[in-house]
Structures are given as C-alpha cells and as structure tokens.
ROVEXMAR-854475 format. One line per 4 residues: number of its first residue (from 1); their letters; for each residue x, y, z of C-alpha. Coordinates in steps of 0.25 Angstrom, whole numbers, plus 5000, padded with zeros to 4 digits. Layout:
<rs>
NUM	a	X Y Z | ... $
</rs>
This chain:
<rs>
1	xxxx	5386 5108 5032 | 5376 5109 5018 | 5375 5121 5012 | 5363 5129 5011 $
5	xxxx	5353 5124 5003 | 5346 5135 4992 | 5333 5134 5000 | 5339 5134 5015 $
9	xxxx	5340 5150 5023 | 5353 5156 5021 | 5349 5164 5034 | 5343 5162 5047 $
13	xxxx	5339 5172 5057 | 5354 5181 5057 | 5362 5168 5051 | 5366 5167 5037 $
17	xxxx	5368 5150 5036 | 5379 5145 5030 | 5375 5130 5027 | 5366 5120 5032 $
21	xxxx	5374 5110 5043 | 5361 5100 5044 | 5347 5096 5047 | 5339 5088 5060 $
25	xxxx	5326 5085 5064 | 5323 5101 5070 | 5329 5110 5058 | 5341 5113 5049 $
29	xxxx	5354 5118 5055 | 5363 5128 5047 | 5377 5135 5049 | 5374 5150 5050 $
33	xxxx	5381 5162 5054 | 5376 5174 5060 | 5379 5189 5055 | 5390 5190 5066 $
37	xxxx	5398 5177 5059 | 5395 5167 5070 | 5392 5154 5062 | 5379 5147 5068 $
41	xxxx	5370 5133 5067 | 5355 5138 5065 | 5345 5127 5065 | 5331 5130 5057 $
45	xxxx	5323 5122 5061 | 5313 5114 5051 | 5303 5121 5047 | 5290 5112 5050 $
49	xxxx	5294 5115 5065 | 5292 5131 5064 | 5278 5128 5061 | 5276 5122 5074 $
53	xxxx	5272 5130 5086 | 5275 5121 5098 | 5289 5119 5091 | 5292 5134 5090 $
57	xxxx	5289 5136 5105 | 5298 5122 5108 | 5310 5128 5100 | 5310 5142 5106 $
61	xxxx	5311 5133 5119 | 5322 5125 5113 | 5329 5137 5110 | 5327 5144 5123 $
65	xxxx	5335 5130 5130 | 5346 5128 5119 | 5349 5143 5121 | 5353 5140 5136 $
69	xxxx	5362 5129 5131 | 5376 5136 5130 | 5387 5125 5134 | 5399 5123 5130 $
73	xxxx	5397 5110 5121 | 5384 5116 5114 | 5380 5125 5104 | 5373 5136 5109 $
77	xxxx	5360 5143 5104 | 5363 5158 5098 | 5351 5161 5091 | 5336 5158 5088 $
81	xxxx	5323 5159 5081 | 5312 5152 5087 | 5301 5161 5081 | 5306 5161 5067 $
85	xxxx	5298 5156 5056 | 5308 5144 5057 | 5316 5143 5070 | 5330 5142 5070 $
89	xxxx	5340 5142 5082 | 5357 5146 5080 | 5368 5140 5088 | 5382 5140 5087 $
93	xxxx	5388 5134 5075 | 5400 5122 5080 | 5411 5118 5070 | 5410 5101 5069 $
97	xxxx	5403 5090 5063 | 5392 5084 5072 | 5396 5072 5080 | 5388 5064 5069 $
101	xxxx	5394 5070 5059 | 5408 5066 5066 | 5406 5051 5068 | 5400 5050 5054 $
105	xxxx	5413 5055 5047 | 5425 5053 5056 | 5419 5040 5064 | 5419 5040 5081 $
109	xxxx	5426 5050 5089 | 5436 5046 5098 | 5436 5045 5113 | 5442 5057 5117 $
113	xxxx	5432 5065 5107 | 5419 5056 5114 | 5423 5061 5127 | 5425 5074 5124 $
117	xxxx	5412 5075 5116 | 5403 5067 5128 | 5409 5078 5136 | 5404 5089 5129 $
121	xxxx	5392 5086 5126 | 5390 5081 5140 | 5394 5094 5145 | 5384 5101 5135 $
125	xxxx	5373 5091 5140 | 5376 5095 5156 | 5375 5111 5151 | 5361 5107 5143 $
129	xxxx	5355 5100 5154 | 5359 5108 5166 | 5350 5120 5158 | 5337 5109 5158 $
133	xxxx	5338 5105 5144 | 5341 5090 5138 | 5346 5091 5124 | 5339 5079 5119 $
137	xxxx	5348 5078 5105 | 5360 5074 5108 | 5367 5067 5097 | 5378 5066 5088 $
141	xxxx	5372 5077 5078 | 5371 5086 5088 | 5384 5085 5092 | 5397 5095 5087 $
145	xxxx	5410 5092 5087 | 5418 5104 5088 | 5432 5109 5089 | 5428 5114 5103 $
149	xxxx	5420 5101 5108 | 5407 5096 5105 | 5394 5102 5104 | 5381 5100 5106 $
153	xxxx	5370 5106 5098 | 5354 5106 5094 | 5347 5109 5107 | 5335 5111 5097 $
157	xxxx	5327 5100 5106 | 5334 5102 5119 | 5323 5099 5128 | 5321 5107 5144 $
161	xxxx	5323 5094 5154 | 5308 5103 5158 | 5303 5099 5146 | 5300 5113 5142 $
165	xxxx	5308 5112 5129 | 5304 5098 5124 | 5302 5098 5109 | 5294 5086 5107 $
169	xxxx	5281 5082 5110 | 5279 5071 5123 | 5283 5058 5118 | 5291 5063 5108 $
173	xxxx	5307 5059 5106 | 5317 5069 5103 | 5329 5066 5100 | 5340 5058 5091 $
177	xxxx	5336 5043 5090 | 5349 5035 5095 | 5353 5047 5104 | 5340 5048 5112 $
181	xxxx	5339 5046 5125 | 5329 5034 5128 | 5321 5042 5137 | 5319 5053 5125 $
185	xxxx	5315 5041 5116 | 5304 5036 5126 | 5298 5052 5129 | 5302 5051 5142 $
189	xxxx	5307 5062 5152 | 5321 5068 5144 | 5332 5073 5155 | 5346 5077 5152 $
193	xxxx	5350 5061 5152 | 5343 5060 5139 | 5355 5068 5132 | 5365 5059 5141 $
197	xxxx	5360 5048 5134 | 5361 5055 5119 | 5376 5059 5125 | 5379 5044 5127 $
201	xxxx	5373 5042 5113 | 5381 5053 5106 | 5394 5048 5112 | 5394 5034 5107 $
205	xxxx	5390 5039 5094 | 5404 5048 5094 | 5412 5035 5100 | 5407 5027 5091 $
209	xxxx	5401 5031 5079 | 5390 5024 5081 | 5376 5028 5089 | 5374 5018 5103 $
213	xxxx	5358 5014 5099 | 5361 5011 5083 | 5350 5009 5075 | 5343 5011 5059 $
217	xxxx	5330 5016 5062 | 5325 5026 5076 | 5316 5017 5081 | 5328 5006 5082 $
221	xxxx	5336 5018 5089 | 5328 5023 5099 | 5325 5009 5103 | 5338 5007 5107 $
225	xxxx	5341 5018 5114 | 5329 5013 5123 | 5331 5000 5126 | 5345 4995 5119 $
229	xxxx	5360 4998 5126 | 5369 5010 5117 | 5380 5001 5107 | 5392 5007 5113 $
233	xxxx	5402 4999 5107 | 5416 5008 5104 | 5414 5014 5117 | 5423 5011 5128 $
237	xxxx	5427 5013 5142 | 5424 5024 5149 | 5416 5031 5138 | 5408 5020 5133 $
241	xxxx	5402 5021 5149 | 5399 5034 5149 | 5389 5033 5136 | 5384 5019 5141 $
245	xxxx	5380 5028 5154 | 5375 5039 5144 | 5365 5028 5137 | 5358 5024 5149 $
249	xxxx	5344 5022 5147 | 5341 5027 5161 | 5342 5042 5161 | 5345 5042 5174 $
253	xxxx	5357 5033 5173 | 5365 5042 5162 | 5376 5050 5168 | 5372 5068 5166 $
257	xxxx	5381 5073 5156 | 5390 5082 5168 | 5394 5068 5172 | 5399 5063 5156 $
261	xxxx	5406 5076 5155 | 5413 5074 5167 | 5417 5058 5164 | 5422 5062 5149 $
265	xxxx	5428 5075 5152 | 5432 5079 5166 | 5438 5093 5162 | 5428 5097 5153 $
269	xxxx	5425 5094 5138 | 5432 5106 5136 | 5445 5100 5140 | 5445 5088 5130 $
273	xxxx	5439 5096 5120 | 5452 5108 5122 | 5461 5095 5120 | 5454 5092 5106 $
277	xxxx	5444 5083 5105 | 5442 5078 5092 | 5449 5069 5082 | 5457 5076 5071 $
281	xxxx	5448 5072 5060 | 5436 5079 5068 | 5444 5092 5070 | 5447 5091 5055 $
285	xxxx	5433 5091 5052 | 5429 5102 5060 | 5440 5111 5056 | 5436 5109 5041 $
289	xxxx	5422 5111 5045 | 5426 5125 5052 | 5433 5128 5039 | 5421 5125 5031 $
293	xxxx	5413 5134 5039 | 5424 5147 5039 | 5424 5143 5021 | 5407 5143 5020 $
297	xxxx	5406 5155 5028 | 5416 5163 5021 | 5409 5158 5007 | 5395 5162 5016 $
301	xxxx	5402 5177 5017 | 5407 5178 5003 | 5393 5178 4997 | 5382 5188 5004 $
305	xxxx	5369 5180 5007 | 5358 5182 4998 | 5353 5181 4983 | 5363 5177 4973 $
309	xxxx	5364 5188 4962 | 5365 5182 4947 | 5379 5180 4941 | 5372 5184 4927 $
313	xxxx	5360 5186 4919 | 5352 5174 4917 | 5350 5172 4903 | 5342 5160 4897 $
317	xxxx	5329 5157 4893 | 5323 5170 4900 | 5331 5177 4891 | 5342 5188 4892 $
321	xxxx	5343 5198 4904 | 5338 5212 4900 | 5347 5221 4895 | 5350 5232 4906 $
325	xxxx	5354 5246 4900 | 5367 5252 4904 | 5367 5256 4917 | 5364 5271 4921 $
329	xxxx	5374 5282 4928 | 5373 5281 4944 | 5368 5296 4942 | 5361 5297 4929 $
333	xxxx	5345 5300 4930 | 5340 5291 4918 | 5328 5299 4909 | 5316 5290 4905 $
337	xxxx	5323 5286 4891 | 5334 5281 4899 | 5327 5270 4909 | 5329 5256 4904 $
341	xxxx	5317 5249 4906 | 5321 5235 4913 | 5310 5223 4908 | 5304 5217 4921 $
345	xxxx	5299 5203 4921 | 5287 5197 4922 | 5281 5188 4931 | 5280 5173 4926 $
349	xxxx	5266 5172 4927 | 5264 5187 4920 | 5255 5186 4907 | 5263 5192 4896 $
353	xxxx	5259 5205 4890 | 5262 5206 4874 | 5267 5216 4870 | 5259 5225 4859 $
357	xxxx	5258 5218 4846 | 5266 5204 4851 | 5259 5190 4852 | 5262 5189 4866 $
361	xxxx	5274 5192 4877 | 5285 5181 4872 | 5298 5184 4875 | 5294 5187 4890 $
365	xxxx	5303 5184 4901 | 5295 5175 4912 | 5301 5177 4927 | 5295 5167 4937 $
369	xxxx	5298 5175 4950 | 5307 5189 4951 | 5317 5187 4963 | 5315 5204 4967 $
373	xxxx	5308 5209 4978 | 5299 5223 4977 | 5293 5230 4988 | 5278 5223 4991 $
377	xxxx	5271 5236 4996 | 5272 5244 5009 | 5278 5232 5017 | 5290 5231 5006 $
381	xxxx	5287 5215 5006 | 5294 5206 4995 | 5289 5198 4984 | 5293 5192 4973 $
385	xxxx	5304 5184 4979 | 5304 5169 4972 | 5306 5158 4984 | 5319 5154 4978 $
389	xxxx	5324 5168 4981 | 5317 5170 4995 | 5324 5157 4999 | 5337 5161 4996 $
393	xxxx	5338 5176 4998 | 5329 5174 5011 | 5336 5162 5015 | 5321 5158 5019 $
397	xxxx	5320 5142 5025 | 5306 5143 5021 | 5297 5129 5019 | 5283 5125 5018 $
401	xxxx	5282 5113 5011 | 5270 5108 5003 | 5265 5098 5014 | 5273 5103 5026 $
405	xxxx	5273 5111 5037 | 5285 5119 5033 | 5284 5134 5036 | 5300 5140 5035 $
409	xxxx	5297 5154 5033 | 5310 5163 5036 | 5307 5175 5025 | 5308 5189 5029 $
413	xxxx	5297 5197 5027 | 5288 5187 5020 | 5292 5187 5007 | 5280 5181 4998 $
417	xxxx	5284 5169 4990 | 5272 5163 4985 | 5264 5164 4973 | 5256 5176 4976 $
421	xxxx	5268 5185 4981 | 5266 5191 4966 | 5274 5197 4957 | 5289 5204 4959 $
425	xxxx	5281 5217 4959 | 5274 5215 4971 | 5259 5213 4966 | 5251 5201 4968 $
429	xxxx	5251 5190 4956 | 5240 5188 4946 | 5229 5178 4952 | 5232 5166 4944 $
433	xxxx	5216 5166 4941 | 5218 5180 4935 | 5212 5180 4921 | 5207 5164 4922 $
437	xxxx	5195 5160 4916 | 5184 5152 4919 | 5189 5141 4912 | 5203 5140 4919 $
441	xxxx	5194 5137 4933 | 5185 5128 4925 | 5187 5114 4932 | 5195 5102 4926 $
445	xxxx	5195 5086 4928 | 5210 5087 4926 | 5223 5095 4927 | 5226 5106 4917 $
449	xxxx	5239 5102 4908 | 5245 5115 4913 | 5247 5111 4927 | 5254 5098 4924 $
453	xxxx	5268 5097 4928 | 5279 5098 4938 | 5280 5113 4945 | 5289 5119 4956 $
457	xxxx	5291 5132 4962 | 5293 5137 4976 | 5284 5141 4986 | 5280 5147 4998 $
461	xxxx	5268 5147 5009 | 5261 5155 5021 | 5257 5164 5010 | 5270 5165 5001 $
465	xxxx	5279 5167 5014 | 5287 5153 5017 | 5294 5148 5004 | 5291 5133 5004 $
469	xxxx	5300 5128 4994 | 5299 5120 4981 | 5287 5115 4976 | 5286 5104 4965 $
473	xxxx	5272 5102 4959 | 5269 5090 4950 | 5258 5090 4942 | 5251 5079 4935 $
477	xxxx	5237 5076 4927 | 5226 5072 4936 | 5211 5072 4937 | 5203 5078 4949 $
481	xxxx	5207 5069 4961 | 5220 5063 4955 | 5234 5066 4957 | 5239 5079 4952 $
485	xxxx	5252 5078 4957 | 5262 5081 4969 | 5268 5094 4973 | 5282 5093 4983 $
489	xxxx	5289 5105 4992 | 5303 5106 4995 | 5306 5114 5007 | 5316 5122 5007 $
493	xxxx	5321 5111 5016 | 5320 5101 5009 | 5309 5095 5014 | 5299 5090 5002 $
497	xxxx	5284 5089 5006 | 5276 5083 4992 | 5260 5083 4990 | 5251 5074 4982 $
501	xxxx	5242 5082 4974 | 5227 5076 4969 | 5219 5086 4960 | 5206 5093 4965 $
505	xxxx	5204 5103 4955 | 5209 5108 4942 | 5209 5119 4933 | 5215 5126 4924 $
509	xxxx	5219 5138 4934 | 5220 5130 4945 | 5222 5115 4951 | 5219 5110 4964 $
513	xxxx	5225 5097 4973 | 5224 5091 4983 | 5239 5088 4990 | 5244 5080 5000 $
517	xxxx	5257 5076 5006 | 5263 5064 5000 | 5268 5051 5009 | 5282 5052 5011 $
521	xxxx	5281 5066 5016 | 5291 5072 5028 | 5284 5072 5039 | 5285 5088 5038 $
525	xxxx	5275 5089 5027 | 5261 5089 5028 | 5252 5077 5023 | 5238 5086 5024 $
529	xxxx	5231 5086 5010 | 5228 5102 5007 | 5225 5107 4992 | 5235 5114 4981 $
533	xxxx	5232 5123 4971 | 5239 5126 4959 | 5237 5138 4951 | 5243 5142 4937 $
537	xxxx	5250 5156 4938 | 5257 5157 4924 | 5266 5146 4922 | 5265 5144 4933 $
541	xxxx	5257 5135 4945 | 5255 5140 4960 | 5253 5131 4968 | 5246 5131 4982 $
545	xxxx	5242 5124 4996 | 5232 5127 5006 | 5241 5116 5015 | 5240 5126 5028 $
549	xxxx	5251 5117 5035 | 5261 5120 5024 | 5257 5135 5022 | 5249 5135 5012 $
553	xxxx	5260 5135 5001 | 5260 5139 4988 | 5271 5139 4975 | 5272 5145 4962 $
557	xxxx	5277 5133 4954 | 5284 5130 4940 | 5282 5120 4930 | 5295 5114 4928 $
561	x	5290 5100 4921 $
</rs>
C-alpha cells in the first residue's frame, strides 16, 4: 500500500481512506474505513470514464450483479455510487498480498496451497454463474490470499451470461491477455467456461510461478491462447490433468467449476483452508501486513482529518507577522480607543495606494491567494479557497486536463476556483482590461517581453468548479504564425496531457494561440486544436481554453523562470 498522495481525496462517499493499495485499467483502489471503524476497498474509477454516458448506465448495471455476488470465497459489494460525479463502489477489505504479489516474492505455492486455492475459487465461480453472471477477469491480480482462504475480487466487468451487463462494444475483448479465454479473444459468445479456462491459467501460474501461454508483447499472448497448447511443465499428476482439462480450447469440453471443487476438495475448501493452507513464510506475511494495517490506522486516529494548522509564524521575505495586542478579558466591553486594528492584506494583483506625501506604497505585503472562506451572499457559498487548499481540505479527486476529457469533480457546494471567483471578500475581480488603453490593444508582429518565460499555477474548469491540477506554460519569442511555446497539465492523477501552442495574435494586454495536443499523448487526452488565451492580471498571466471536451479550462499562472 502507497500512501496517499498530496493531490489524491482523503475522503469518499462516508470513507476516510487511509492509503492507496494500486491502480488497473478501470480506476484506482484505495483502503478506507467507514465512520463505524469497518476498513474497506473503494475503487474510483478514472475519471475520463465518468464523462461517458453509456458507461454510467453499464456500471450501475455492474453494480446491481456484483451486489448479488455474496459467496464464501468473494469479496462482497457493501456500498455504491453509480451517480456521483465519479463513480465508485466499496467492498470488503481482505488482509493478503494478491496471488501476483505472492508468486513474485516468495516463488510457487505448494501443492496443498494449489488445491486448496482451485477449490475456492472454483466454488466462488459455481456461486457467480449459478446467479447468471461470468466474471470474465479472473487472474492472479484478482486473486487474495487470506488467512481464512482465498478470494475473489473485481467484479467491475462481471458480464449477465444474457448479455444485459456487457461492458464492451460487439467485437470488443475484455479481459487479462494470457488469462483470457480464446472464445473472449475471438468476440465470441462468452458462458461460464470462459472463467474455467482463466481458472486453469491462474492455477498453473500458482504452481509454477510462471504463466501457461508465455509471451513479451499481447499480440504474441493472445495468439497462443488461440491456437498453441498451455507450457505446463512443474505440474504433475492428478493436478497437472485437471488444468490441462481447464485449458481446453473447446468450451464445451472444460469440466464446470462444481465439478473442480469437487475433484480438489471433496469436504469442502473450508476443510483444507481450517487445517492451514498456506506456507509459513505467507502466513508471516499476512500477519505483518495485519499489523501494519491495525499501526496506520491508529496513526489515521491520532491526527483529525483536515487542514494542517501552522507550527509558527512565517517569517522571511514577506516580513515579520503583525504584532497582535494583548488579548482582552473574556468579559471586558473594549471602548473605541481600545480596538486594535489588525492590517488586512491585499490581493496580489491590488494597485498600491501611497500613502499622503509618500512616493508610492513600498513596503507593501503582496498575498497571492488568502486560504479563508467569507459568506458569498444569500446562498452562504464560498470563495476564495486556493486549489491547493480545496484539494487537501476537500479531499476533492478532481481532473480536467489541458487536452483531456477528464471531468473529476467531488467538491461540495461548488466552490469557485478559477480566476474570476474574485477576491476573499466575495466581490468580483477587476476586468483585466480595466483602465487599458488603446495602445495596450494595438496589434503587434511579435510577442511582448513581459509574457516570456516559464509560468504555473493551478486550475480548474466547468466555470471554476472541477480543479484540474497543475499547469506549466512556457513561453517563448515568436512572430504571428510561429511557435510560441507549450503548456502541460498534470492531473491530479498524474496523468500529463501537453499542447503545442502557435501564435495568432499579440498584444500588450493579451495573446492569442492556437493549441494542439502534442504526439506522445495518453490516449486520454484530446488531440482537437482549440484556441488559448492569456491575459496579464498583475504579475500575473490567466490563462484560458475554449477546448469544450476538456471544460473549457482556465489557470491563474505564475512566472517562476
């Protein structure tokens, strides 16, 4: 387990999380616990998906069928969000590494922890397919190994033998490449002999540490699967048949999982799991890992959840703290010689006033943005939080990233983090064309010296109410139709999305490009050319993106080179 990083949610739903336990192809996974002190897996899943519509409609149908799931060797469903901003699902949290996880430290299991294993999960499988669903992802990764037997988990593209679940398009694989059934790799009708044949797969994996259809790249694997007999050397005897029947490329010829459970384990998995079923080193492990857990979550206890309060004053190059007068009694009524007046500051992009008979407003404290929240008229709604602070305190996993279609958007009440949220006062900020002049709009061949550089800052979009990250803009010297430069997001997943940007206009009060994803790009982001803006505010630049498909983002950015 990693722990959380600074830009990932402290909270989901009614779950505090604790640590992040790993990533796929569908979301993130993290350990939480609920209010009540149950400890939990919640899975987010990434954030381009909760744009999507018909994938919405498909996970509220996946979560209906994995709820149904309820066996003995699975982790059950124990709460969901299909409708919120990002959906997320919660099952039972089990104590063991993954059977990847496993093999890859301590090497193959032994016989007696093969058996037993096959005969859990073959159990689980019989459960699964008995209430009309194919799991379609069985693999070691989705495999646990507890103290109490093994696991299965991730139902997230469980598919109704019906068809009414499917999450893919026709034609369209699901699935683990080396694990898949050859009937999944070819899109052809999927019945619960397509998670036999990953069963097969899984348990040559445990007894041997090494996968049946090896291969480097996923074309090479999935043609094996198809039309190449499974590598079972390490197996033997009566267990090296049952996984050859597993690995049968006709369907029909592969034994139902009631049938395995009943040649591994004729009293039951729980029998052989009751007698202690894995290797000491295994149970080590596990126990350690139990430990860890009961450490993190009393550390999780000690310190509230929320902002962290400053040990002292800062002092350095915005000068000492003010000077506080003593503080008054509880009961005493000060008169209006007795108040001490506390200075305020001002916004960074504020216009000094002198003061009578001064040169100008030196020895001014500049204050990029306050972390207080005021009362924004009837509704109460608040401003003036920074994205740093409504990442953290919010625990917000919000991303829209320069050229993607992230959209992550779990803040309360809509808190406005853009550029036109205004000050900490609640009014709107100063048009940055306030008080220019004709010749600050008067058209120029090339770039004005006071835009060059390197800039960041966070953002947000949908109007100020999804943060998006960090963006980084480089600027450089160019003539109308050049290169200007490049400007990269990083999500608050990591994900970095980065646009080439040509220029179309300058002046000294604003420049226009043109930007477009670069190659190299994740398949998340979007390559579609759409045109940025950037405006001096200050010291500052704001930049924005009429790109509708990443929301139409904007920043308040910083020169830092």
């Amino acid at each position: 387990m990693q722990p959380l990083g600074a830009d990932e949610p402290s909270v989901v739903g009614p779950y505090r999380l604790l640590g992040r336990l790993g990533s796929g192809g569908m979301g993130r996974v993290y350990l939480g616990r609920s209010a009540g002190g149950r400890t939990v897996a919640v899975k987010i899943v990434h954030p381009h998906f909760a744009l999507d519509e018909e994938f919405r409609e498909r996970f509220r149908r996946e979560i209906a069928a994995a709820r149904r799931v309820g066996g003995a060797w699975t982790a059950p469903v124990l709460d969901a969000d299909p409708e919120a901003p990002v959906p997320w699902v919660a099952t039972a949290y089990a104590a063991g590494p993954s059977l990847t996880t496993a093999i890859s430290d301590g090497g193959p299991l032994p016989t007696h922890s093969v058996r037993t294993l096959g005969a859990g999960l073959a159990e689980a499988l019989s459960a699964v397919h008995e209430l009309g669903l194919v799991h379609r992802d069985v693999k070691p990764s989705n495999v646990l190994l507890t103290l109490d037997g093994p696991l299965l988990i991730d139902f997230g593209i469980a598919r109704a033998i019906d068809g009414t679940a499917s999450l893919t398009s026709t034609g369209v694989s699901v699935g683990s490449p080396g694990y898949m059934s050859p009937e999944q790799i070819l899109g052809k009708g999927i019945t619960g002999a397509a998670d036999v044949f990953s069963l097969g797969a899984v348990l040559a994996f445990a007894a041997t540490g090494e996968p049946p259809f090896p291969g480097d790249t996923t074309a090479a694997l999935l043609y094996k699967v198809v039309h190449e007999e499974p590598h079972l050397t390490g197996l033997d005897g009566a267990l090296r048949d049952l996984v050859a029947a597993c690995l049968r490329k006709d369907p029909a010829a592969r034994p139902a999982p009631a049938e395995i459970a009943a040649r591994l384990a004729p009293e039951g998995a729980a029998r052989l799991v009751a007698g202690g079923w894995l290797p000491g080193p295994l149970v080590e492990q596990v126990s350690r890992g139990a430990v860890r857990l009961l450490n993190l979550e009393a550390a999780q206890d000690a310190v509230p959840s929320g902002p962290v309060g400053f040990s002292r004053p800062a002092v350095g190059e915005f000068g000492p703290p003010p000077v506080m007068g003593a503080a008054e009694p509880r009961d005493a009524v000060p008169g209006p010689t007795d108040a001490v007046r506390v200075p305020e500051p001002e916004p960074r992009d504020a216009t000094p006033v002198p003061e009578p008979g001064t040169g100008g407003g030196a020895g001014r404290i500049s204050v990029s943005v306050a972390a207080t929240t005021t009362g924004g008229g009837v509704s109460g709604r608040r401003r003036g939080l920074s994205c740093t602070v409504a990442l953290g305190v919010a625990a917000a996993l919000a991303a829209v990233t320069v050229g993607s279609v992230f959209v992550l958007d779990l803040l309360p009440g809509g808190i406005d983090l853009g550029p036109s949220t205004g000050t900490d006062s609640g009014q709107a900020s100063p048009s940055p064309s306030a008080g220019s002049t004709e010749a600050d709009s008067e058209a120029m061949d090339r770039v004005p010296a006071s835009y060059l550089g390197t800039w960041e800052g966070a953002g947000a979009g949908l109007d100020g109410a999804v943060p998006m990250g960090t963006f980084r803009l480089v600027v450089e010297q160019a003539e109308i139709g050049e290169r200007l430069g490049e400007v990269s997001n990083t999500d608050p997943l990591g994900g970095v999305c980065v646009d080439e940007l040509s220029l179309k206009s300058a002046a000294r009060n604003e420049v226009v490009a043109e930007a477009k994803g670069v190659d190299g790009n994740p398949a998340t982001c979007s390559q579609t050319p759409h045109m940025v803006t950037l405006t001096p505010v200050g010291d500052d630049l704001t930049y924005s993106s009429d790109s509708t498909d990443s929301g139409e983002p904007t920043a308040r950015l910083t020169k830092v080179e």
